[in-house]
N, C-alpha and C positions, 0 to 999 in steps of 0.2 A: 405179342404186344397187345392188352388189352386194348379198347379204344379210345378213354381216355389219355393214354399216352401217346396211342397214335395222333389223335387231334393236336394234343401237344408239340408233339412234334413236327406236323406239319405247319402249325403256328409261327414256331422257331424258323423254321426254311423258311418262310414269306417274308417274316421280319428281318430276317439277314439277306435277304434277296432285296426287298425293297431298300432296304441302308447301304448296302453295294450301288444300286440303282441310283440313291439320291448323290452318290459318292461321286459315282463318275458323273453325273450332271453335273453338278460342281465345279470338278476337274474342266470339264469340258468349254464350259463356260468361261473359268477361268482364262484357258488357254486361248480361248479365243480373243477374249478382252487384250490380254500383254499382247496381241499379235497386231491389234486394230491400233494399239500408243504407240506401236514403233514407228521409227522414221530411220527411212533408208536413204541413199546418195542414190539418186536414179540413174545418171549417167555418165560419162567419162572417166577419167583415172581413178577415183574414187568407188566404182557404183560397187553398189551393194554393200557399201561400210555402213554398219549399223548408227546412228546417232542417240546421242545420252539428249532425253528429255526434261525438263523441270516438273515434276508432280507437285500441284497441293499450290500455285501460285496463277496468279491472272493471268497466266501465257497464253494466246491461241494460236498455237502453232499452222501455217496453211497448210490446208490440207493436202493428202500426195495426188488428190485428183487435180485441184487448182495450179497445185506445183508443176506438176507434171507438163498441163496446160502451155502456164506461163513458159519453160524454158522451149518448149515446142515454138513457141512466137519470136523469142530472143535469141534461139542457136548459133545461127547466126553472125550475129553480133558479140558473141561472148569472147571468141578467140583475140588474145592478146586487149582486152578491155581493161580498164580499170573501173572498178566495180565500188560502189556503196551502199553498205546495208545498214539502215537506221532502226533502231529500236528490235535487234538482231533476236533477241530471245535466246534460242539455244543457237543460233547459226546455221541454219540450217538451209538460208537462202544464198547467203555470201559463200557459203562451203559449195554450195550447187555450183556457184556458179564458177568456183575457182575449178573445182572438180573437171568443167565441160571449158578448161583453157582460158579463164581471164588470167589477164596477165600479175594482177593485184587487184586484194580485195581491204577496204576496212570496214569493219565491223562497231557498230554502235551499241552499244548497251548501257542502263546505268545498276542496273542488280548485281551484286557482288556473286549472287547463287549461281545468276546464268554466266557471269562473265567466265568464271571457273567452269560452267558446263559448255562454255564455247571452246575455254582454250583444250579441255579434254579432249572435243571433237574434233579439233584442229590438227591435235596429235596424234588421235586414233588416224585420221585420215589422211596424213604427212602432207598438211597443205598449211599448217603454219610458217614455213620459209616465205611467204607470197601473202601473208595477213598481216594485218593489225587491228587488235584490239584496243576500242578506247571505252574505257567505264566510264562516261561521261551522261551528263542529262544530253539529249541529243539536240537541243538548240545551242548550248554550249560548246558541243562537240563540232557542230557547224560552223562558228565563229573561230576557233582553234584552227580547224583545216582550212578558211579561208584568210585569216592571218596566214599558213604556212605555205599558200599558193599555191592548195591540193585544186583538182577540176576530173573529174568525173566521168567516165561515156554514160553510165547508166545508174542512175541512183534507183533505187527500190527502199519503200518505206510502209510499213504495217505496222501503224499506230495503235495503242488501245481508241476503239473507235467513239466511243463517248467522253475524251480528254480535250476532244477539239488541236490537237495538236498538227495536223495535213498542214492546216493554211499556215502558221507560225514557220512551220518547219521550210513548207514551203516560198516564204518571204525570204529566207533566210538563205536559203541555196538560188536565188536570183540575185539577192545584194551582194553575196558572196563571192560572186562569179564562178558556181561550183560545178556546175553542168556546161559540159563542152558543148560548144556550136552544133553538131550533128549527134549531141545525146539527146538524152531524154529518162523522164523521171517516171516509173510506177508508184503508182499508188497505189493499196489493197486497201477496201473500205465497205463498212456495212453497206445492203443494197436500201437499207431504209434511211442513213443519213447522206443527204447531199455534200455533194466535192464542193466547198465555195474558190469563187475564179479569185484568180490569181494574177496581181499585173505581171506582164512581163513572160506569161504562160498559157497557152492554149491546149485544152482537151483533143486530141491528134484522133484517138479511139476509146472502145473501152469492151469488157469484156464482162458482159454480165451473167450471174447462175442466181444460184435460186436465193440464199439470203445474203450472197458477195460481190463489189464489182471492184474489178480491175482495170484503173483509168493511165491512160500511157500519158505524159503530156510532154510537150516539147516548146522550145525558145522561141517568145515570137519575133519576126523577123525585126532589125531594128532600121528605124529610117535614117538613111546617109544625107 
């Protein structure tokens, strides 16, 4: 081999070495991204069933640290509950919780995309005998269940947080009489917008991280 063509060819090898190289970074990358979007069923008769996500829409799903978290605090409480999830997204909180033994869960949503990505998840995780779904705007949704003379152990609600929707939703599940005497309501909300108080509801705790807080509140007592 003269030495031009030697050089040539060692050209060739670097250039097809570095294009494999860039290849599998790529890959690798990739792989790790799909791994960070999924959401799993953390615990009881369900865990580890994978859950279908919405891409490409305003969802902010809680994260599996905060999730994780909160049913750490609720366990508890969950067995034989009946459970309310507002502004559900994929369902992924109302599914936790039926998953870890609520007795029944409904699920709120008004997106046609997610309601269809709820009921899939529902069915991936045979916990729709125990759900309901309602496509409704969820202060609507609230007045529907308090006509039907639905009530609550535990309502949870993860608003889009610049909608101002907590305190509305929240009027609405005290006129309603939708949270039972010994429940109590979550709330997930930015750490930069404030909870406004609520008659008829006192901040019990809350659970603050870095740009989220999770405020628990409960029924104030009524005077006899």
């Amino acid at each position: 081999m003269v030495p031009g063509e030697k050089f040539g060819a060692v050209n060739s090898f670097l250039l097809y070495f570095i294009t494999f190289f860039v290849i599998l970074i790529y890959v690798c990358i990739k792989f790790n991204n799909t791994g960070d979007n999924e959401m799993r069923v953390i615990a009881g008769s369900a865990k580890g069933h994978k859950l279908e996500t919405i891409e490409g829409l305003n969802t902010r799903p809680t994260t599996d640290r905060i999730k994780e978290t909160l049913f750490n605090i609720i366990a508890f409480d969950l067995p034989e509950c009946v459970f309310l999830d507002l502004f559900s997204g994929s369902g992924a909180i109302g599914i936790e919780a039926l998953s870890r033994g609520a007795q029944r869960a409904v699920l709120v949503e008004q997106s046609d995309l997610c309601g269809k990505v709820i009921s899939r998840n529902l069915e991936h995780t045979r916990l729709a005998q125990r759900a309901r779904l309602m496509q409704n705007d969820v202060l609507a949704a609230l007045d529907k269940l308090a006509a039907e003379g639905e009530s609550f152990d535990i309502i949870f609600m993860d608003p889009p947080y610049a909608a101002g929707l907590a305190k509305p939703a929240l009027e609405k599940i005290v006129e309603g009489g939708l949270l039972r005497p010994e429940g109590y309501v979550i709330v997930e909300r930015s750490a930069q917008i404030p909870l406004e108080e609520t008659a008829g509801l006192y901040v019990e705790k809350e659970k603050k991280y870095k740009t989220t807080v999770i405020s628990f509140l409960r029924l104030e007592e009524q005077e006899t």
